[in-house]
C-alpha positions as CSV (number, residue, x, y, z in Angstrom):
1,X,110.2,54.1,87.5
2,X,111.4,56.5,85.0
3,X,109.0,57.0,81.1
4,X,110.6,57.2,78.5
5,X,109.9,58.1,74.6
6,X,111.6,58.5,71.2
7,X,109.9,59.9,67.7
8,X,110.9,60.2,64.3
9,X,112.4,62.9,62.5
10,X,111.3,63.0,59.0
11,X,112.2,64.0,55.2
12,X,110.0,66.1,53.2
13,X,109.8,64.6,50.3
14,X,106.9,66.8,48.6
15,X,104.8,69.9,49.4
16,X,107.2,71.8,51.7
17,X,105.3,74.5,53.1
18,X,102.2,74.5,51.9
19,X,100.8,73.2,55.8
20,X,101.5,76.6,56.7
21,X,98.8,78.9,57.5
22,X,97.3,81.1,55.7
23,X,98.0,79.0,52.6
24,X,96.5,76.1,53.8
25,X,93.6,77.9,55.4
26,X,92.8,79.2,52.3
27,X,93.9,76.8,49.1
28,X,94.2,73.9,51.3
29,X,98.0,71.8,51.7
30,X,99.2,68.6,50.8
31,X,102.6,67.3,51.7
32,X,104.2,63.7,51.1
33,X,106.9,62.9,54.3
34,X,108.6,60.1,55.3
35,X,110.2,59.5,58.5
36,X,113.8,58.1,59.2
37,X,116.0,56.6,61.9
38,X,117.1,59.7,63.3
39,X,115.2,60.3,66.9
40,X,114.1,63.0,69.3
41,X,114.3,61.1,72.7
42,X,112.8,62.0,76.3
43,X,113.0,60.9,79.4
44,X,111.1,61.7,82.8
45,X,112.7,60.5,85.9
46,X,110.5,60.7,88.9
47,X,113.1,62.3,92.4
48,X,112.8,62.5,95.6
49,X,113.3,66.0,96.2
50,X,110.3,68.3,95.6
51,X,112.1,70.3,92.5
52,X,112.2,70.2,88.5
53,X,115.0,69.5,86.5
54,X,115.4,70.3,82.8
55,X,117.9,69.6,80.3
56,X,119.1,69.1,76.4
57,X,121.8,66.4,77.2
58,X,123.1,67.3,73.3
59,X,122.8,70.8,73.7
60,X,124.3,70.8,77.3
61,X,122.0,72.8,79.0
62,X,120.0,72.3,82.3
63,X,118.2,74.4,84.6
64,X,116.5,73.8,87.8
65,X,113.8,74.5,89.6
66,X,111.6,74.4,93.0
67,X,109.0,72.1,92.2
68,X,106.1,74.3,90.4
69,X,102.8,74.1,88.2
70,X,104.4,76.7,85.8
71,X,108.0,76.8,84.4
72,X,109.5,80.4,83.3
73,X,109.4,80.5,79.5
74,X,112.7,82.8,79.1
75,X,114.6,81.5,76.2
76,X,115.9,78.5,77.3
77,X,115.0,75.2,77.4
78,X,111.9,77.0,76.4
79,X,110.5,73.2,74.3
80,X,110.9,71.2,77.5
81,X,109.0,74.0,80.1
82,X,106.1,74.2,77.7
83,X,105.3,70.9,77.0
84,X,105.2,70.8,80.9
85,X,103.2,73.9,81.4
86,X,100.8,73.1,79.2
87,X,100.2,69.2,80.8
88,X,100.1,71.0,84.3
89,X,97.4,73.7,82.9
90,X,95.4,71.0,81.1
91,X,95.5,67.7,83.3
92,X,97.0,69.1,86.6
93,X,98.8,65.6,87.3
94,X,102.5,66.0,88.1
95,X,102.3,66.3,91.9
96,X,105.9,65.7,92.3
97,X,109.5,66.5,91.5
98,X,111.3,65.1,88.4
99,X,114.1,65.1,85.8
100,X,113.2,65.8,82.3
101,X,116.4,64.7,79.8
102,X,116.2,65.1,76.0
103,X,118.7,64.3,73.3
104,X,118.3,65.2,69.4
105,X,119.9,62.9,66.6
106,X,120.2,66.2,64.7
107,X,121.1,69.9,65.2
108,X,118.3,72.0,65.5
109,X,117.4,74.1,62.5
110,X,118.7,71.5,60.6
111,X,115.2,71.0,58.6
112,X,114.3,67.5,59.6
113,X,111.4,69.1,62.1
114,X,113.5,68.6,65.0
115,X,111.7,71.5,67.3
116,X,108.2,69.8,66.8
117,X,109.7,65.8,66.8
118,X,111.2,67.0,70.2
119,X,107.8,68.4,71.4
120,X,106.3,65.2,70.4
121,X,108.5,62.9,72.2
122,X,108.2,65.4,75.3
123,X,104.9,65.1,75.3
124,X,105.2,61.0,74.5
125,X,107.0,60.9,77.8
126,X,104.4,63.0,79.8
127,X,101.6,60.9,78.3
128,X,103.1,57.6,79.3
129,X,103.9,59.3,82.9
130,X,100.7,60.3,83.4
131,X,98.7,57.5,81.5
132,X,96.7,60.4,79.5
133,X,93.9,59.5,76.5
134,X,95.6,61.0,74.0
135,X,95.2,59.0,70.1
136,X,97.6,59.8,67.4
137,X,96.0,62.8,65.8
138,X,95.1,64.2,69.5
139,X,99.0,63.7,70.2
140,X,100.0,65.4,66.9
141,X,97.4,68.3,67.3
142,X,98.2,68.9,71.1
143,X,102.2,69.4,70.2
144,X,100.8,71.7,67.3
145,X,99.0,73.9,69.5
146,X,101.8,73.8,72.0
147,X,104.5,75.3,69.7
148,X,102.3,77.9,67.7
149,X,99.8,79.3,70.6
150,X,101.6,78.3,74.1
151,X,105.2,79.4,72.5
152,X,104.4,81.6,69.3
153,X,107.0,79.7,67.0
154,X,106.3,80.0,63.7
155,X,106.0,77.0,61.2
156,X,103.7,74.4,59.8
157,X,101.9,71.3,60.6
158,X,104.1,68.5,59.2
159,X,106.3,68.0,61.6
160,X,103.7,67.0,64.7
161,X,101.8,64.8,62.6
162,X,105.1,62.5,61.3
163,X,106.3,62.5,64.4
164,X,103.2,60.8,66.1
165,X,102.1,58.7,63.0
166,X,105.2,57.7,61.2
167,X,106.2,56.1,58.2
168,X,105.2,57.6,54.5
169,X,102.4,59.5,54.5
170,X,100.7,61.7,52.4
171,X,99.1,64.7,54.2
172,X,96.4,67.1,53.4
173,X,96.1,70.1,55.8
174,X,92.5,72.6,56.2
175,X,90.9,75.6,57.3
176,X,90.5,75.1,61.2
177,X,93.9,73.3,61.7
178,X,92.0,70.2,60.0
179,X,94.5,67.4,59.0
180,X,94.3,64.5,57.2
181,X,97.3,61.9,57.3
182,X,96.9,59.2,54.7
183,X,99.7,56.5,54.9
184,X,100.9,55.1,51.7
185,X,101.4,51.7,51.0
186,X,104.3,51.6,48.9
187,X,106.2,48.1,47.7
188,X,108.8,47.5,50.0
189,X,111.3,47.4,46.9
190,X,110.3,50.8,45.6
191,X,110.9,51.9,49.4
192,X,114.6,50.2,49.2
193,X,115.5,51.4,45.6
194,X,114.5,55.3,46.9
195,X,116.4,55.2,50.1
196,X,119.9,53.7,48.2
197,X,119.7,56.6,45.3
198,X,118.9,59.2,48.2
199,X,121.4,60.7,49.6
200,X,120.9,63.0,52.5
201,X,123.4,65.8,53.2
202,X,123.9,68.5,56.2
203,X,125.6,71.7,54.5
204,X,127.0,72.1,58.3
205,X,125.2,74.9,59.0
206,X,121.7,75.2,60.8
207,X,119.4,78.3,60.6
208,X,116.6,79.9,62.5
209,X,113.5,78.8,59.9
210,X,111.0,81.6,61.7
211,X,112.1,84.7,59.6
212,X,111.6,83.1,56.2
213,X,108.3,81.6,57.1
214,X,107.0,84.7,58.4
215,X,108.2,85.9,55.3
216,X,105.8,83.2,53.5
217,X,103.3,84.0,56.0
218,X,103.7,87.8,54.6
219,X,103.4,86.9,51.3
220,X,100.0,85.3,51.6
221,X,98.3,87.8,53.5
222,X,100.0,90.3,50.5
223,X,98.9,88.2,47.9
224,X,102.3,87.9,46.4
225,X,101.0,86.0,43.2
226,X,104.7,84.8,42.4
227,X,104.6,83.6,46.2
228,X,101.6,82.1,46.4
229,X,101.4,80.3,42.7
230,X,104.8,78.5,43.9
231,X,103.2,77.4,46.7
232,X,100.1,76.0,44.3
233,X,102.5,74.5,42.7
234,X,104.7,72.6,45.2
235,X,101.1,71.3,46.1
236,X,100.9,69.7,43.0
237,X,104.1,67.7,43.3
238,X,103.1,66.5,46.3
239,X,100.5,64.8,44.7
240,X,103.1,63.6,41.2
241,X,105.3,62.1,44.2
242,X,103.1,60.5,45.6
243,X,101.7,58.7,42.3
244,X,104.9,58.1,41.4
245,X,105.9,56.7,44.7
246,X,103.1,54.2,44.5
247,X,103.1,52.9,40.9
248,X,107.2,52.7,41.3
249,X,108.0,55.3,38.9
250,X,111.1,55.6,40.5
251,X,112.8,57.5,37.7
252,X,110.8,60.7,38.1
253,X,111.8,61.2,41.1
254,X,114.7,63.1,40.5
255,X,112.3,65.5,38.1
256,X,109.9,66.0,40.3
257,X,112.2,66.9,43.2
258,X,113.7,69.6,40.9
259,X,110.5,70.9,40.1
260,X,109.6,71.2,43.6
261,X,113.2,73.0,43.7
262,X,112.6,75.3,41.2
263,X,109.2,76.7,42.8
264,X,110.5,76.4,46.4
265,X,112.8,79.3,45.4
266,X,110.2,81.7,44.6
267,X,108.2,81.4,48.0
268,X,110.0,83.7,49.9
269,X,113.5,85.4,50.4
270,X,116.6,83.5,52.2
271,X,115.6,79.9,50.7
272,X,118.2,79.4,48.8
273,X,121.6,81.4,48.7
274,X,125.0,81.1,46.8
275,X,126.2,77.9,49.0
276,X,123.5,76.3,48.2
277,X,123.1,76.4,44.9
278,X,126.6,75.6,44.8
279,X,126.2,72.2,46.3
280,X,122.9,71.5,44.2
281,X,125.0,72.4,40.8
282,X,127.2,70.3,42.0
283,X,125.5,67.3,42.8
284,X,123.7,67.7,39.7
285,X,126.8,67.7,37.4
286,X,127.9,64.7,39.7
287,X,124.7,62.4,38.6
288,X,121.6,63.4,41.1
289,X,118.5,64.1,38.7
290,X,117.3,66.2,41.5
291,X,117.3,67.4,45.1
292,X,115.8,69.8,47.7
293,X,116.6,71.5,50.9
294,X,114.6,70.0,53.4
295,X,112.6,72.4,56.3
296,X,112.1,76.0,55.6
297,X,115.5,76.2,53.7
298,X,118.4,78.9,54.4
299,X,121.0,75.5,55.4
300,X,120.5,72.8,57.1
301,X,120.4,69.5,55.0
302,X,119.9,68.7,51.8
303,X,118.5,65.7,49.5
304,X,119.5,64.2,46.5
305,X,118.0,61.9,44.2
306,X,120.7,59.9,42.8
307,X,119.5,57.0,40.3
308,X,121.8,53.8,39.1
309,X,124.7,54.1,40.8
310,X,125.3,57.6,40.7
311,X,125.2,58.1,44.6
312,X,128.9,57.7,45.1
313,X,130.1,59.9,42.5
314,X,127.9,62.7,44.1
315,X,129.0,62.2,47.5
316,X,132.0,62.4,46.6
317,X,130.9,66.0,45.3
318,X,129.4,67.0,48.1
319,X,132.1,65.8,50.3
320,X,134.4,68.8,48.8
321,X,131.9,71.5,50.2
322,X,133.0,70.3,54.1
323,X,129.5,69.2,55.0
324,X,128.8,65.6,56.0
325,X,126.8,63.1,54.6
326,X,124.4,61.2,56.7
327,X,123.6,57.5,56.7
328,X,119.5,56.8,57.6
329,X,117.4,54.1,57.0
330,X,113.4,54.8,56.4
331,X,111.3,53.8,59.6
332,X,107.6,52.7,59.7
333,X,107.0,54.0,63.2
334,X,106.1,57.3,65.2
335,X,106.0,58.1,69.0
336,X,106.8,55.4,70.8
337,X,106.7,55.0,74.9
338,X,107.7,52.9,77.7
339,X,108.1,52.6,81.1
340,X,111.2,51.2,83.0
C-alpha cells in the first residue's frame, strides 16, 4: 500500500506576524488567512529492503539510509527526517523500510508557509500510515513543535494551523502556544469577488525568513516601541479584515491591506527593500488600492487588491518587473489523507 497526503498553502491576508512569540505571549495575536490551491504533497511507500529513503522530488534531492529509529539532521532534507524522528521518538511504529517523496507547488521562502504546510502534510502521511489519534488542532500543534523545538527554525504559528484546518479563518494566538482558529463564514459571492480583484504575484526571488524574524523576535524582547506598536497595529487589521470580509465590504480591502503595508514596514529591518517598493508603486499607479508581501517579507510573493476591473492593467505592470503571476483559486479544505 503506499499513504499519501496533500495540505494547503495559504495567503495571509491580515495580522502577519503577530503569531510570533514573544508578541503573542505577551499582547496576544490575531491573524486572518486563507488557504489556496497550491499543495505540499507526501507520500510514504512501504519497501522491501530494510532501509529509508528520502526525497524533495521538486528540489531534486534524496538521500538514503539503513533502516533506523533516528535520521541525521545535517542540513538536508532536514523537514522530511524530523517529522520522522519525532513519530519514531513519540509512537515508535515504523518497523520497516520505506520511501518518503514530497513535492511543493511553490519555492520555498516564497511566503505562502511552505516549510510548515510541508511538515503538515509529512506528518498527514505518517498519521494515515500509522493510523495515529491525532485531531486537527493536535496535528497543527504537533508540526508546530516539530519545526520550532525538534529543528530550532524560527517563525510563527500560522502556517501549521491553515495547513491542518483550511479555508478562511480567523486566528487568535496565546501565552502557552494557545491557539484559537475561528473559521469564517463568508458569502460565497464576497469569496468570488475577492479572489477575481486579487492578484497574487512571485517577485522571482525566495528568501531565508529566519533573520528578519529573529530580528522581530529582538525587537520584542528590546521593547522597540516603533517595533512593537506596528505589530499592535497589524493586530488590529486583522480584525477590520475580517469585519469587512463578513459584512462584504469589499471595497476596503484595498485600504486595509495598505495599512497593514504601511505598519508591516516598521517591524523589523529587510521587509521591504527597493524592488519591492518598486512593484508595489507600481501596481498602485496601475489600479490596486492595496497590497502586501506575504510571509516574513524580503521577496517572495506579493498581493494585490485590485477592484472593478483593474486586475489586468496591473498585471500587466507587474509583468514588466520579470516576476510571474500566479493563477489560484481559494480552497475550503486542509490535510487531507489516503491510502492506495
Amino acid at each position: 500500500m503506499i499513504y499519501r497526503s496533500k495540505a494547503p498553502l495559504r495567503i495571509g491576508l491580515a495580522g502577519g506576524g503577530t503569531d510570533v512569540s514573544p508578541y503573542s505571549d505577551m499582547y496576544g495575536g490575531a491573524i486572518l488567512n486563507a488557504t489556496i490551491s497550491l499543495s505540499a504533497y507526501a507520500t510514504i511507500e512501504p519497501l522491501a529492503e530494510q532501509k529509508i529513503v528520502v526525497e524533495a522530488l521538486d528540489r531534486n534531492e534524496q538521500q538514503e539510509f539503513d533502516f533506523t529509529t533516528k535520521l541525521p539532521i545535517d542540513g538536508t532534507l532536514n523537514l522530511l527526517k524530523g517529522v520522522y524522528n519525532r513519530i519514531q521518538k513519540d509512537y515508535g511504529q515504523v518497523k520497516t523500510g520505506f520511501r518518503l517523496s514530497t513535492f511543493v507547488d511553490a519555492p520555498a521562502g516564497s511566503g505562502l508557509g511552505t516549510s510548515s504546510t510541508l511538515v503538515v502534510a509529512i506528518l498527514g502521511a505518517f498519521i494515515e500510515m500509522l493510523k495515529l489519534p491525532l485531531g486537527e488542532y493536535d496535528a497543527a500543534q504537533y508540526a508546530y513543535h516539530i519545526e520550532r523545538s525538534d529543528l530550532q527554525l524560527a517563525g510563527g504559528k500560522q502556517d501549521q494551523y491553515a495547513a491542518t484546518f483550511g479555508g478562511v479563518n480567523f486566528m487568535e494566538f496565546y501565552e502557552e502556544d494557545r491557539v484559537i482558529v475561528n473559521p469564517l463564514r463568508i458569502r460565497p459571492e464576497y469569496l468570488h469577488e475577492l479572489e477575481n480583484n486579487l492578484v497574487l504575484y512571485f517577485t522571482d526571488s525566495s528568501r531565508e525568513s529566519a533573520g528578519i524574524i529573529k530580528e522581530q523576535v529582538k525587537n520584542v524582547h528590546n521593547k522597540n516601541e516603533k517595533s512593537i506598536e506596528a505589530m499592535h497595529h497589524l493586530k488590529d487589521q486583522a480584525r477590520m479584515m475580517k469585519e469587512a470580509l463578513l459584512r462584504g465590504k469589499l471595497d476596503e480591502l484595498g485600504r486595509i491591506l495598505d495599512y497593514g503595508f504601511q505598519q508591516k514596514r516598521l517591524m523589523a529591518a529587510n521587509i521591504s527593500n527597493n524592488k519591492i517598493e518598486s512593484i508595489y508603486d507600481a501596481a498602485k499607479a496601475a489600479g490596486a488600492t492595496g497590497g502586501k508581501i506575504s510571509g516574513a517579507g524580503g521577496g517572495g510573493f506579493m498581493i494585490f487588491y485590485c477592484p472593478g476591473n483593474t486586475r489586468y492593467a496591473v498585471i500587466n505592470a507587474l509583468n514588466s518587473f520579470g516576476g510571474e503571476v500566479k493563477k489560484y483559486s481559494f480552497t475550503k479544505y486542509g490535510l487531507t489523507s489516503w491510502t492506495t
